[in-house]
KOLVEXDO-17430 format. One record per residue (C-alpha): residue number from 1; residue in one letter; x, y, z. Coordinates in Angstrom, 3 decimals. Layout:
# KOLVEXDO-17430
NUM / A / X / Y / Z $
...
END
This chain:
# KOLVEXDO-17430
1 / X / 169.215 / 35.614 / 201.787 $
2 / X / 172.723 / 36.656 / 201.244 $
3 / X / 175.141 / 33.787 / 199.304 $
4 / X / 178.493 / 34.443 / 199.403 $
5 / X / 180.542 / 33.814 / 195.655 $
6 / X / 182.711 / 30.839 / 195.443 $
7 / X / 185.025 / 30.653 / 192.683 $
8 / X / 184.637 / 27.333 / 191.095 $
9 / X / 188.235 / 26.090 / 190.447 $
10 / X / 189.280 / 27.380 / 194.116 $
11 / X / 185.555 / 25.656 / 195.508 $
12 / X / 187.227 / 22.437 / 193.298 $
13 / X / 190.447 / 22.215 / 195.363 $
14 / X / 188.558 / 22.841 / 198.588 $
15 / X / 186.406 / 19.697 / 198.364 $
16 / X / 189.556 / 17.717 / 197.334 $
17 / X / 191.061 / 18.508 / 200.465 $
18 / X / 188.223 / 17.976 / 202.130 $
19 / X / 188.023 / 14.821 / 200.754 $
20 / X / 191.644 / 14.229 / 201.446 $
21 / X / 191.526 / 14.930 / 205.206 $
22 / X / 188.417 / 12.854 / 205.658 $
23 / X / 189.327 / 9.845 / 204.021 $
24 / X / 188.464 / 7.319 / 206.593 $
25 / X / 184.462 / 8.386 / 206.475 $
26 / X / 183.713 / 8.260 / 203.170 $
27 / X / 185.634 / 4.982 / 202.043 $
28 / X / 189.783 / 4.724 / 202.323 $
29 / X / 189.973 / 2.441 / 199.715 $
30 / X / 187.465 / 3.677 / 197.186 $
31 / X / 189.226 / 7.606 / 197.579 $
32 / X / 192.754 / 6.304 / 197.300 $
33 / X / 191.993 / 4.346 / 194.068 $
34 / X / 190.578 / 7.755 / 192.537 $
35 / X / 193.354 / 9.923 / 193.409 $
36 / X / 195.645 / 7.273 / 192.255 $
37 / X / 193.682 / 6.628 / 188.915 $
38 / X / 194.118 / 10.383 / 188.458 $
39 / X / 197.542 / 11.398 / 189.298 $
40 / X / 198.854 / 8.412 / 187.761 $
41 / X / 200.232 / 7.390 / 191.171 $
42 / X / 201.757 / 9.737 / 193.311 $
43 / X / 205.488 / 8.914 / 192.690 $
44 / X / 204.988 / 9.623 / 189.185 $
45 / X / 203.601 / 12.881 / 189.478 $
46 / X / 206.537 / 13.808 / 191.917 $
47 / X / 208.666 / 12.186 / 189.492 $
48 / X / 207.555 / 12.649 / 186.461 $
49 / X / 210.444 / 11.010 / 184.167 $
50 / X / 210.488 / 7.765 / 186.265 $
51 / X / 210.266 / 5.017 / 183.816 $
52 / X / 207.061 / 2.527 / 183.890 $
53 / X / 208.455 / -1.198 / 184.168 $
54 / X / 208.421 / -2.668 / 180.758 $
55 / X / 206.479 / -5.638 / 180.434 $
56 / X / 209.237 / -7.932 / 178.687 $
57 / X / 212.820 / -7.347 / 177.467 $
58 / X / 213.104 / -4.169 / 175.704 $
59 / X / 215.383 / -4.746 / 172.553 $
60 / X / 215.320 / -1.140 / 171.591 $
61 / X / 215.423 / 2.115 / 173.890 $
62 / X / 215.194 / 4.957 / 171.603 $
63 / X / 213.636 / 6.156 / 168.421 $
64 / X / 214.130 / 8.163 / 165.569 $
65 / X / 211.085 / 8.779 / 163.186 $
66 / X / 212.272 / 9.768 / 160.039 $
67 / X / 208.615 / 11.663 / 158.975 $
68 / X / 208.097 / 12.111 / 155.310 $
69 / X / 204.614 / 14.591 / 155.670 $
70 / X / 202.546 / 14.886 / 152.622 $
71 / X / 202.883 / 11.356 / 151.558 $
72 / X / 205.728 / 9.732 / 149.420 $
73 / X / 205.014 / 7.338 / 146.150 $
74 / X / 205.198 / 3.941 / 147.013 $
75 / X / 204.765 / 2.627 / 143.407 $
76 / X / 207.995 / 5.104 / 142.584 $
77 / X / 210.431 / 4.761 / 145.527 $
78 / X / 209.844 / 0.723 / 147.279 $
79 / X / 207.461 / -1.106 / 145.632 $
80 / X / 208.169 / -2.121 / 141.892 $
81 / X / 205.524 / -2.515 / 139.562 $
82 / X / 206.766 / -3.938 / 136.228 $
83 / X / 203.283 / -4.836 / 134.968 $
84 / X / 201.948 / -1.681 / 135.177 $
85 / X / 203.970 / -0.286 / 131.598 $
86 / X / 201.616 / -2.517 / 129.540 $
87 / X / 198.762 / -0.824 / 130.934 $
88 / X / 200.266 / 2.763 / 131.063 $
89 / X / 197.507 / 5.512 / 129.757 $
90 / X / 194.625 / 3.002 / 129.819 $
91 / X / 191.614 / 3.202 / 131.860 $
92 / X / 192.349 / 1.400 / 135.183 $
93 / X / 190.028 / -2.376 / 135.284 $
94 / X / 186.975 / -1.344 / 137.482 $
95 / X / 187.732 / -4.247 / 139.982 $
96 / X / 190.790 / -2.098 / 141.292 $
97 / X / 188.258 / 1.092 / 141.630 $
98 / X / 186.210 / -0.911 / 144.132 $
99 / X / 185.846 / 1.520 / 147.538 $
100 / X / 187.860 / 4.393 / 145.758 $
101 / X / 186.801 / 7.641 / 147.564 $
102 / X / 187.399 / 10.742 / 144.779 $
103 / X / 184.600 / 10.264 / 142.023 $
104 / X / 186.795 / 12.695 / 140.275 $
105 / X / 189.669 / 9.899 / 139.501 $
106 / X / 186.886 / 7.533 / 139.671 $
107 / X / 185.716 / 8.821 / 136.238 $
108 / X / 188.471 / 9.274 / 134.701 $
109 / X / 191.036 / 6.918 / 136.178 $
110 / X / 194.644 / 6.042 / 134.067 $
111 / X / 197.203 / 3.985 / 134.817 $
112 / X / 200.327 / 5.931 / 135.573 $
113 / X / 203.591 / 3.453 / 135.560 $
114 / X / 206.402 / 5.194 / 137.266 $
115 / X / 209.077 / 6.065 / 135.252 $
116 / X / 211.332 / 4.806 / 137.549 $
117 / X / 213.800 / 2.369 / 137.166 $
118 / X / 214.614 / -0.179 / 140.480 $
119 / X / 217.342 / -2.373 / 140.907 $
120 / X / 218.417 / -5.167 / 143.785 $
121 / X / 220.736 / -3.956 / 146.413 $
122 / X / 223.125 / -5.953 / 149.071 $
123 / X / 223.253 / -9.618 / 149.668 $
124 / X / 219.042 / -9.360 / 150.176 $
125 / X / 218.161 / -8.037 / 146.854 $
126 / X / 215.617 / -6.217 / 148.073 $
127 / X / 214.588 / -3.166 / 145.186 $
128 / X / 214.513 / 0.427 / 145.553 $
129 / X / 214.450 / 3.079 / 143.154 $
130 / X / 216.869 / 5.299 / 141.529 $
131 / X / 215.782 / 7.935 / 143.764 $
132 / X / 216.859 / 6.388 / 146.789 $
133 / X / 220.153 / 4.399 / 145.964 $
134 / X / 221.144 / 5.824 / 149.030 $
135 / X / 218.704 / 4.183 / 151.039 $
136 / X / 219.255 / 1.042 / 148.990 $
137 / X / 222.835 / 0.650 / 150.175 $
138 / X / 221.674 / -0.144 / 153.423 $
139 / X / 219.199 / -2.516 / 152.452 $
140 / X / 220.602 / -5.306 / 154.312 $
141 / X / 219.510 / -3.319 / 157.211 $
142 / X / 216.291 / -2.418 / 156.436 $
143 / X / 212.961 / -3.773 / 156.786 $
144 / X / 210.964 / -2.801 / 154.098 $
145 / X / 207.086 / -3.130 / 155.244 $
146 / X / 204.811 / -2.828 / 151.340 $
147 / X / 201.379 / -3.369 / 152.940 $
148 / X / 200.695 / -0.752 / 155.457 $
149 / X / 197.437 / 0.607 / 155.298 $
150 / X / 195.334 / 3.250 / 157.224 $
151 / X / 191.725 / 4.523 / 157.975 $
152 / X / 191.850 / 8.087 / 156.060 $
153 / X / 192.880 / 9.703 / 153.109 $
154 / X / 193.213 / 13.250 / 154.208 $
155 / X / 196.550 / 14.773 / 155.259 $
156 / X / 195.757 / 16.200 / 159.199 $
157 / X / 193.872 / 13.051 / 160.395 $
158 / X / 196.051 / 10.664 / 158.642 $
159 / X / 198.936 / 11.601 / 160.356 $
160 / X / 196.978 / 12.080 / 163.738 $
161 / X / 196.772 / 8.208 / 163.266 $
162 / X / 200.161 / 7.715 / 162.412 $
163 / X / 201.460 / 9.573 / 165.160 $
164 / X / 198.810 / 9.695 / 168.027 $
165 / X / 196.803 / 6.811 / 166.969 $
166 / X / 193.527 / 8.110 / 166.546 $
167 / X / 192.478 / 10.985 / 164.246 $
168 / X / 190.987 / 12.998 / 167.017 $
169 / X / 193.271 / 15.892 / 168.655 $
170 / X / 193.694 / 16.028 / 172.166 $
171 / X / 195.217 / 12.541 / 172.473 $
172 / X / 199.294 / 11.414 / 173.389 $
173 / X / 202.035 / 11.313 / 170.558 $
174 / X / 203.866 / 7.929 / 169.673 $
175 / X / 206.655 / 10.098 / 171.097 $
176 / X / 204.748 / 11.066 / 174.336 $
177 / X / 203.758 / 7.806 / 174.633 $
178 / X / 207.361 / 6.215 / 174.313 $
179 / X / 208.577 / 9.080 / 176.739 $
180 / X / 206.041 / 8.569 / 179.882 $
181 / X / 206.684 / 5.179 / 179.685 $
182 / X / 210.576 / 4.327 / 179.469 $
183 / X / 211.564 / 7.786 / 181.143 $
184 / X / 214.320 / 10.337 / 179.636 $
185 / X / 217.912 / 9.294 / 180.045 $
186 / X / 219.486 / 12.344 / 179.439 $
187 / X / 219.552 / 14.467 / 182.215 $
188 / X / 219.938 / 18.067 / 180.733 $
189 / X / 217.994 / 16.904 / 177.377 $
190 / X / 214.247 / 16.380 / 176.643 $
191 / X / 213.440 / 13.097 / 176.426 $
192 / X / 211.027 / 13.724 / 173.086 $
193 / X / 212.556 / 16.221 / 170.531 $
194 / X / 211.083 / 17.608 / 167.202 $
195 / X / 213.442 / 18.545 / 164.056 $
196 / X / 211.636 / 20.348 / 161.631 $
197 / X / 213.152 / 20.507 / 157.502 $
198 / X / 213.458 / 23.686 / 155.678 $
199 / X / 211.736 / 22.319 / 152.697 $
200 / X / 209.305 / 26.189 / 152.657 $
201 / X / 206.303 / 23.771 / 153.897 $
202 / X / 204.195 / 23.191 / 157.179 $
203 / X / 203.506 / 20.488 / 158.876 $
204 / X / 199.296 / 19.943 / 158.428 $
205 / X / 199.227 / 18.363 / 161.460 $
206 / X / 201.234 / 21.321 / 163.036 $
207 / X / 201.991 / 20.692 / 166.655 $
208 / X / 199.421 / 18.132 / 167.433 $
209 / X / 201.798 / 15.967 / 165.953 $
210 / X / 204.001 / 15.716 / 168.811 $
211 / X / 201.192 / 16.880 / 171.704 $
212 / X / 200.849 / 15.101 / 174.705 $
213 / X / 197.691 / 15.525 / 174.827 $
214 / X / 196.052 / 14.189 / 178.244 $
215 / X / 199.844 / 12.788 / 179.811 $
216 / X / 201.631 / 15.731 / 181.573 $
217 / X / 203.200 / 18.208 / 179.518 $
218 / X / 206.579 / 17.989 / 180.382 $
219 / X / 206.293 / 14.808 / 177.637 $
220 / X / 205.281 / 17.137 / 174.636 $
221 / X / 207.816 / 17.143 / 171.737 $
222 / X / 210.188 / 19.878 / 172.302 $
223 / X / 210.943 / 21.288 / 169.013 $
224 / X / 214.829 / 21.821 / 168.061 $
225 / X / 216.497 / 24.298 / 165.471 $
226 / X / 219.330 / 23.363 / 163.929 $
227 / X / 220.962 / 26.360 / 163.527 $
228 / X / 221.185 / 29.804 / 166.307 $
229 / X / 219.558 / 29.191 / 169.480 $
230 / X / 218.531 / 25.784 / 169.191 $
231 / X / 215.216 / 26.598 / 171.314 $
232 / X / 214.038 / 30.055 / 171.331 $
233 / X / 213.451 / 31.545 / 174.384 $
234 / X / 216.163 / 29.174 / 176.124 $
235 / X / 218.736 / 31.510 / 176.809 $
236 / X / 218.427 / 34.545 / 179.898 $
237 / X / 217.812 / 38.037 / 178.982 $
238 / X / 220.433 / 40.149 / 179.397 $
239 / X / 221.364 / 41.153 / 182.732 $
240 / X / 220.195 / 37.945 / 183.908 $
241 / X / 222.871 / 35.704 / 185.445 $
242 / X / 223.102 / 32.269 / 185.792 $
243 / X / 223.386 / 32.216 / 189.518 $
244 / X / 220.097 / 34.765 / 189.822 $
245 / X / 218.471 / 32.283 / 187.288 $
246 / X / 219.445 / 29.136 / 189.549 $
247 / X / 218.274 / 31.063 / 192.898 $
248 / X / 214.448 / 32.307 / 191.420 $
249 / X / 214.123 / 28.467 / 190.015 $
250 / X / 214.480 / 27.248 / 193.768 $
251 / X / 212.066 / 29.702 / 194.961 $
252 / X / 209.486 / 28.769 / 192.333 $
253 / X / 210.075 / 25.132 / 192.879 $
254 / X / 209.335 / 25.701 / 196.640 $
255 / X / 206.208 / 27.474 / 196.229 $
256 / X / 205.069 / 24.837 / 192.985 $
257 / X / 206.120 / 22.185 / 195.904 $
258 / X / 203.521 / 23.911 / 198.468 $
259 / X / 200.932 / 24.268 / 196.127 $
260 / X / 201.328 / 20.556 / 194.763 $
261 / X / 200.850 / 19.246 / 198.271 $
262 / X / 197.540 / 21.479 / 198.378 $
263 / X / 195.832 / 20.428 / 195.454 $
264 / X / 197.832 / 16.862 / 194.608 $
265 / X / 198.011 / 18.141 / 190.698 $
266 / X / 200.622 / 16.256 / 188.628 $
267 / X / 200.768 / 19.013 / 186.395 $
268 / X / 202.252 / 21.270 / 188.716 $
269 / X / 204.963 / 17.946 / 189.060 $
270 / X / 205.738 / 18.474 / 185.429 $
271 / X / 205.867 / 22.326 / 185.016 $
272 / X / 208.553 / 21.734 / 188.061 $
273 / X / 210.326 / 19.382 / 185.631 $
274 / X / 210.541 / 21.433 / 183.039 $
275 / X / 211.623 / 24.430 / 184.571 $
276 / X / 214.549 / 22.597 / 185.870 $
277 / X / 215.379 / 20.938 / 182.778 $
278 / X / 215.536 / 24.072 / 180.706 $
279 / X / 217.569 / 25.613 / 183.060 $
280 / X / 220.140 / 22.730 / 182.520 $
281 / X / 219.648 / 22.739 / 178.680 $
282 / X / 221.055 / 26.463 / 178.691 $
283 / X / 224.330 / 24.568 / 178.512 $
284 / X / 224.023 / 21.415 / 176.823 $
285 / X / 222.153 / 23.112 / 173.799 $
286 / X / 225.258 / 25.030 / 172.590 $
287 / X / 227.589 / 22.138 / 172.427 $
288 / X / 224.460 / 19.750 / 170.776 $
289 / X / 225.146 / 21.993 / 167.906 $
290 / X / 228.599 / 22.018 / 167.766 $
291 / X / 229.670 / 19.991 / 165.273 $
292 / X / 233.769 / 20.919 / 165.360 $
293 / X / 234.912 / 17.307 / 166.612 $
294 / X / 232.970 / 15.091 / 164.128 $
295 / X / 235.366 / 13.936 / 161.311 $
296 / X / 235.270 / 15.045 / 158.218 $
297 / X / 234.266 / 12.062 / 156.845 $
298 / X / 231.352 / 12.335 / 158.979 $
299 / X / 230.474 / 15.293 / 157.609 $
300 / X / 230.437 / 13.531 / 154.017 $
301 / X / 228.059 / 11.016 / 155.032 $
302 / X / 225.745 / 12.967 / 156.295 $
303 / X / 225.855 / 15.521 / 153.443 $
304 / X / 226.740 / 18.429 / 155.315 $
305 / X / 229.229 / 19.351 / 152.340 $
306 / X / 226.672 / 19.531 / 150.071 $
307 / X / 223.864 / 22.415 / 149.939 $
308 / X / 220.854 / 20.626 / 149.031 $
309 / X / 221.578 / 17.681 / 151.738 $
310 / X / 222.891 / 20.250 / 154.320 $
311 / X / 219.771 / 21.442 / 156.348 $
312 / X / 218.454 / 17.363 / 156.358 $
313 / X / 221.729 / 16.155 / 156.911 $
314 / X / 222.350 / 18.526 / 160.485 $
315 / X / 218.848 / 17.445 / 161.690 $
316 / X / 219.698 / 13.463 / 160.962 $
317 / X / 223.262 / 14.131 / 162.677 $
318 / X / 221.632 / 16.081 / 165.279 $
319 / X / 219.314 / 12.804 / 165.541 $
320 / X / 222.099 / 10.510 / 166.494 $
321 / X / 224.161 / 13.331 / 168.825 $
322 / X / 220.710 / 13.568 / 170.748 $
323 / X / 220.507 / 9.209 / 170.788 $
324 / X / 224.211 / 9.258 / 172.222 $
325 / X / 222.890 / 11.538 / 175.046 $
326 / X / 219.702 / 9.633 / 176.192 $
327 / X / 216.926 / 11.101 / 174.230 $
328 / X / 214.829 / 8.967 / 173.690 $
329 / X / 212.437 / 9.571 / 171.039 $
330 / X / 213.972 / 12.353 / 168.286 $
331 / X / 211.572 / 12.925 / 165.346 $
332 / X / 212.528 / 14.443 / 162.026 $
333 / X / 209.927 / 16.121 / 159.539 $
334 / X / 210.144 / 16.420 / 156.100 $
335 / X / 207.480 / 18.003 / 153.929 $
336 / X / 205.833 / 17.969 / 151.410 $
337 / X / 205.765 / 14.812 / 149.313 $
338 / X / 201.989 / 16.306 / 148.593 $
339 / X / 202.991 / 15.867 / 144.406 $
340 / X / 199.260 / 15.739 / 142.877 $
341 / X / 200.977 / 17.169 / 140.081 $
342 / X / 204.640 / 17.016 / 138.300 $
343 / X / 205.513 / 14.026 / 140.767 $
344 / X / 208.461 / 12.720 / 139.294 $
345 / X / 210.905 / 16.219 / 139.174 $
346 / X / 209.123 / 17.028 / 142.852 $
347 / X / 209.801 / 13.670 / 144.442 $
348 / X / 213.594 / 14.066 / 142.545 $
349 / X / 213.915 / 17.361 / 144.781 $
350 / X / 212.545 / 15.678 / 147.974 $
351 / X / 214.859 / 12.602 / 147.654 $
352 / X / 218.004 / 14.520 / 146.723 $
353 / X / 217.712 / 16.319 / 149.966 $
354 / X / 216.624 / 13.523 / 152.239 $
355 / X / 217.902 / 10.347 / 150.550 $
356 / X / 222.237 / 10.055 / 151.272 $
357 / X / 221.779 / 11.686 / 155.144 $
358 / X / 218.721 / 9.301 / 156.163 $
359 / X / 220.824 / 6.179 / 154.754 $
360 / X / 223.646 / 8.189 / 156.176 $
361 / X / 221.971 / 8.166 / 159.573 $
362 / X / 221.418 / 4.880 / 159.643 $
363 / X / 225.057 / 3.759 / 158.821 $
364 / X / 226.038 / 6.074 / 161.111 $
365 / X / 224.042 / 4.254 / 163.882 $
366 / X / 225.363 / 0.973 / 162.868 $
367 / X / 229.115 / 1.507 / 162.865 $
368 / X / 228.964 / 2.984 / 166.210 $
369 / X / 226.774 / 0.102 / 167.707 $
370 / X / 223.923 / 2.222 / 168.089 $
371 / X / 221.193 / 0.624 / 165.567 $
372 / X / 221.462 / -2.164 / 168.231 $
373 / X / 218.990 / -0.388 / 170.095 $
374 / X / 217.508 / 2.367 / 168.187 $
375 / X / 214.812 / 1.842 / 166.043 $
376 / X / 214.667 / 4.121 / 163.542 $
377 / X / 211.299 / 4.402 / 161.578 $
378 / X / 210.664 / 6.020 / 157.812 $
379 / X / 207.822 / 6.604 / 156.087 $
380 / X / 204.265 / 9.278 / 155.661 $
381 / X / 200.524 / 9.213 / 156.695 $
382 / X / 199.783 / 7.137 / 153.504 $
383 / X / 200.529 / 6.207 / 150.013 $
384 / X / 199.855 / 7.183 / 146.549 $
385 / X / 197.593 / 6.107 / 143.970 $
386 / X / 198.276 / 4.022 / 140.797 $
387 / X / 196.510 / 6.626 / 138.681 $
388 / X / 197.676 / 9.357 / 137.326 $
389 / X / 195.742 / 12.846 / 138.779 $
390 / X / 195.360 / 15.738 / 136.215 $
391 / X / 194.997 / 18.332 / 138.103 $
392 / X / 196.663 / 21.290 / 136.383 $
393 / X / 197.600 / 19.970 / 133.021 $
394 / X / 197.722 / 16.600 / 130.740 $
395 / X / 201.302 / 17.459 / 129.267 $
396 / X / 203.854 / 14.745 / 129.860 $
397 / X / 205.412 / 15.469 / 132.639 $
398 / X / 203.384 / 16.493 / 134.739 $
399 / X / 201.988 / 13.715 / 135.980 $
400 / X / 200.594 / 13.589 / 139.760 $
401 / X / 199.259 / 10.633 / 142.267 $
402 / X / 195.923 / 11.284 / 144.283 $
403 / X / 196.411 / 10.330 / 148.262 $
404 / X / 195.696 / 6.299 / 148.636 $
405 / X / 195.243 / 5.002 / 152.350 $
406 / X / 194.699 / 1.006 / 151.301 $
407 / X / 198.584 / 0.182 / 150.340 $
408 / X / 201.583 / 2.215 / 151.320 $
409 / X / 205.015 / 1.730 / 152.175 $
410 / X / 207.452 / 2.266 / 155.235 $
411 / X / 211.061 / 0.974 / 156.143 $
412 / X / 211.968 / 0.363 / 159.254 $
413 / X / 215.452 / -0.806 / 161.031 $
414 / X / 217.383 / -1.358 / 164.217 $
415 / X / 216.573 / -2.832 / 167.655 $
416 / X / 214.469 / -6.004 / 167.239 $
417 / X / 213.720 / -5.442 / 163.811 $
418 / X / 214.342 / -8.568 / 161.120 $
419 / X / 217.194 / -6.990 / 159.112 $
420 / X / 217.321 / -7.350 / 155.113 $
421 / X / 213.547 / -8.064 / 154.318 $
422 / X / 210.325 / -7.299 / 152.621 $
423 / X / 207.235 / -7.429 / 154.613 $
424 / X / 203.778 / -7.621 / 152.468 $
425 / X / 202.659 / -7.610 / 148.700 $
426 / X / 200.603 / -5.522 / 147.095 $
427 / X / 199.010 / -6.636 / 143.671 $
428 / X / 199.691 / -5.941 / 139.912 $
429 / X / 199.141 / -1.544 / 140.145 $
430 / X / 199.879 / -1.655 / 144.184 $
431 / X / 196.336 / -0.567 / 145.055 $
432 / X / 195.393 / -3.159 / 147.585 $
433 / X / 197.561 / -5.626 / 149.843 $
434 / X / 197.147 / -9.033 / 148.977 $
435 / X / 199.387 / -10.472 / 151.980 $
436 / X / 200.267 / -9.434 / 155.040 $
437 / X / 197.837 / -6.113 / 154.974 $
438 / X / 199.189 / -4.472 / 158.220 $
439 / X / 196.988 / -1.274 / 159.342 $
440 / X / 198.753 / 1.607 / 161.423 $
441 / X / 198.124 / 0.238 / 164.699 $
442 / X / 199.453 / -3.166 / 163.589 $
443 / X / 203.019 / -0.659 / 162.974 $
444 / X / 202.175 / 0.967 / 166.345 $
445 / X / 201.814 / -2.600 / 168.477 $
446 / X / 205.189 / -3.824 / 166.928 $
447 / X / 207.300 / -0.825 / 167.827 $
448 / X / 205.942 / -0.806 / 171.247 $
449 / X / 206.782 / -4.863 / 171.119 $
450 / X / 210.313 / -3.659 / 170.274 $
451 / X / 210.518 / -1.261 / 173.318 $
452 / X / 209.471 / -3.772 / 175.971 $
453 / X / 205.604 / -2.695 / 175.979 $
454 / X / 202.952 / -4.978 / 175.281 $
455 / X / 200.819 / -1.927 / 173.594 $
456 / X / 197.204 / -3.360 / 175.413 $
457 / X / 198.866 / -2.498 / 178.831 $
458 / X / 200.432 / 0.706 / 178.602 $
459 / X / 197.359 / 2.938 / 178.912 $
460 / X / 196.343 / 6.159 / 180.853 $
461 / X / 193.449 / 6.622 / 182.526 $
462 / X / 191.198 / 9.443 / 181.383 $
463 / X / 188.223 / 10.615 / 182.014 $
464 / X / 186.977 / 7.674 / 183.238 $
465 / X / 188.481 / 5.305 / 180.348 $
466 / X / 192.058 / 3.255 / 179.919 $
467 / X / 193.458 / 5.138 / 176.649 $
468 / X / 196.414 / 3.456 / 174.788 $
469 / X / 198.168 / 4.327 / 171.552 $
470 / X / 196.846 / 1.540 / 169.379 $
471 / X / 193.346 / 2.511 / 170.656 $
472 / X / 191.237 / -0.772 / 170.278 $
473 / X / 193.290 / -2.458 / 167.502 $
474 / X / 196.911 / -3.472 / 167.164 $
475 / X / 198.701 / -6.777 / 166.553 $
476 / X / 202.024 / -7.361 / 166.140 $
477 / X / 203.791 / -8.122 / 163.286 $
478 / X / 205.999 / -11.355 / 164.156 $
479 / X / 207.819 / -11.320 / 160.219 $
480 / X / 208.969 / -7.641 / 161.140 $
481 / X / 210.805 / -9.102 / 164.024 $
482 / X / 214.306 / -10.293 / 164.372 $
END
């Protein structure tokens, strides 16, 4: 008996359209709540930018998430620990070692004081270190959040959690997320854009970071450079003009157009959309990057007249020209705070280059009546321990911390945010919360809270299951709020 081949992915889209056509016998109802379930509802695959309806007042709109990968020191940047020099150099009381993962510290734990010194800053008195009197002088804007904790102590799925929510790849960025579900105001921007630091270091999370995993992919970070073509690829190849450019779009889109009525997949929506909007970013990218009519004195604040703040400094300016234009979820990376060893002159280097243009960025935002409504978000995948690591050597000086995912902190500001306070206390070394202990998704919940979402309801449905970005936890944190 002869059988003639069907290929499965073209066999795939003929039963859909035979299901399409014959609706009315096999169940109208039952059909049209799958195909809506997986296009997400046909005007938003059409569409895909078109904003969800938020499910209260939003008090923010945009976000800038100031990433610090590799993990900054708590105990020697926000959270004082005076107590901790009597103890310096002796073996750390067992009750603190209690669910301590690295038998290696375990057996051979010391308390490491910082050598830091802190002082109160503004009319809130809230302490930061030396390292970041920068960032203290806009303590009266800040929320400063001591208790965060989170489920893992290794680099990658840490900041999976922190930014997608679970540590399993495949799944939505907080800036995906954010994206698909308040839309992209800027019309020749994307609405979800990556800065990356020059700091020599990757990113361990790389590009999962910012994925958007099962949501369509024109909602993927798009990641910026801050100097040259701001996204490679962007401009034509010579030879190429802008009118031959703008007349091979329109055929594509009429063929993607055909082939999306076919088949009904969203994706095809959102390739559309992105073809369109790079061909509109071709122009708007070149004068992102020009930075000829900001004043001087703008310049100052954000460091750009210094070397070591330069390259931090254009990516947190770049942060608030991309805000001004509609983006609506810019995230800035930093790395690495990863200091197992010689922590104190490391985190010194990593502070003097992010330290004046991140509290720049932020006073930026609030003389021009932006912080209003742009939350702006610092912090890393988790803390560091109270300990002191030797890895390499025992010489003062070169003192390290070990990772530590039950206390960190993060500062946060701007729309909806309670302005000039702590949030959380940690106890006598800053090892485990004792008030207010606020896990990722806690974080996650509130900043969705701020941007009109109650974070149970905005989900996706895939593969049979409502996914959200607080997966099944998440409260939020009413003493964050304003």
């Amino acid at each position: 008996m002869h059988h003639d081949f069907v290929d499965p992915v073209e066999g795939s889209l003929q039963r859909r359209l035979f299901l399409q056509r014959t609706a009315c016998g096999l169940g109208t109802i039952a059909l049209g709540d799958l195909l809506a379930r997986d296009s997400q509802s046909a005007e938003k695959s059409i569409r895909p930018f078109r904003p969800l309806a938020p499910h209260g007042t939003p008090r923010a709109r945009n976000v800038i998430f100031i990433f610090m990968a590799g993990a900054p020191s708590q105990l020697d940047l926000f959270d004082p620990k005076p107590g901790m020099k009597r103890l310096d150099g002796q073996p750390v009381p067992a009750s603190f070692l209690d669910g301590l993962e690295d038998p290696l510290i375990k057996g051979s734990a010391r308390v490491y004081a910082s050598p830091r010194s802190f002082r109160r800053y503004g009319e809130s008195g809230i302490e930061y270190s030396d390292y970041v009197s920068h960032l203290g002088g806009v303590a009266d804007e800040t929320c400063v959040v001591r208790s965060v904790y989170t489920d893992v102590a290794n680099h990658h799925p840490a900041q999976l959690i922190m930014n997608c929510g679970t540590n399993r790849w495949g799944h939505p960025s907080f800036g995906a997320w954010v994206t698909w579900g308040l839309g992209n105001a800027a019309d020749n921007m994307p609405g979800f854009v990556v800065l990356m630091s020059n700091s020599g270091h990757g990113i361990d999370g790389g590009a999962s970071l910012w994925s958007s995993g099962f949501l369509p992919s024109i909602y993927r970070g798009t990641t910026f450079r801050s100097s040259g073509d701001s996204i490679l690829h962007l401009a034509n190849p010579e030879g190429v003009t802008g009118r031959a450019q703008a007349d091979r779009l329109r055929v594509i889109a009429d063929l993607n157009r055909i082939r999306q009525a076919r088949t009904g997949d969203s994706e095809i929506a959102a390739r559309m959309a992105s073809y369109e909007l790079a061909f509109r970013m071709q122009s708007a990218g070149p004068e992102l990057l020009d930075f000829s009519r900001e004043s001087a004195s703008t310049h100052k604040l954000y460091g750009l007249d210094q070397d070591k703040t330069r390259w931090f400094g254009t990516n947190c300016l770049l942060a608030r020209r991309m805000v001004e234009r509609g983006v609506r979820f810019v995230q800035l990376y930093h790395s690495t705070w990863d200091d197992h060893s010689n922590l104190n002159a490391n985190l010194k280097t990593n502070c003097d280059m992010t330290d004046l243009p991140a509290a720049g960025l932020i006073a930026d935002l609030s003389q021009r009546g932006l912080l209003d409504d742009t939350l702006v978000i610092w912090g890393g995948e988790f803390g560091r321990t109270p300990m002191n690591e030797v890895r390499r050597s025992p010489a003062p000086g070169s003192e390290g911390r070990d990772h530590h995912r039950f206390a960190f902190s993060m500062l946060f500001c701007g729309g909806g945010i309670r302005r000039g306070t702590v949030v959380g206390r940690t106890d006598e070394l800053g090892y485990h919360p004792v008030e207010d202990a606020i896990h990722v998704h806690d974080i996650q919940a509130t900043l969705l809270h701020c941007l009109g979402f109650e974070h149970t309801r905005l989900t996706y449905r895939h593969s049979g299951r409502d996914f959200r970005l607080t997966d099944v936890g998440g409260e939020v944190v009413e003493s964050m709020l304003a």
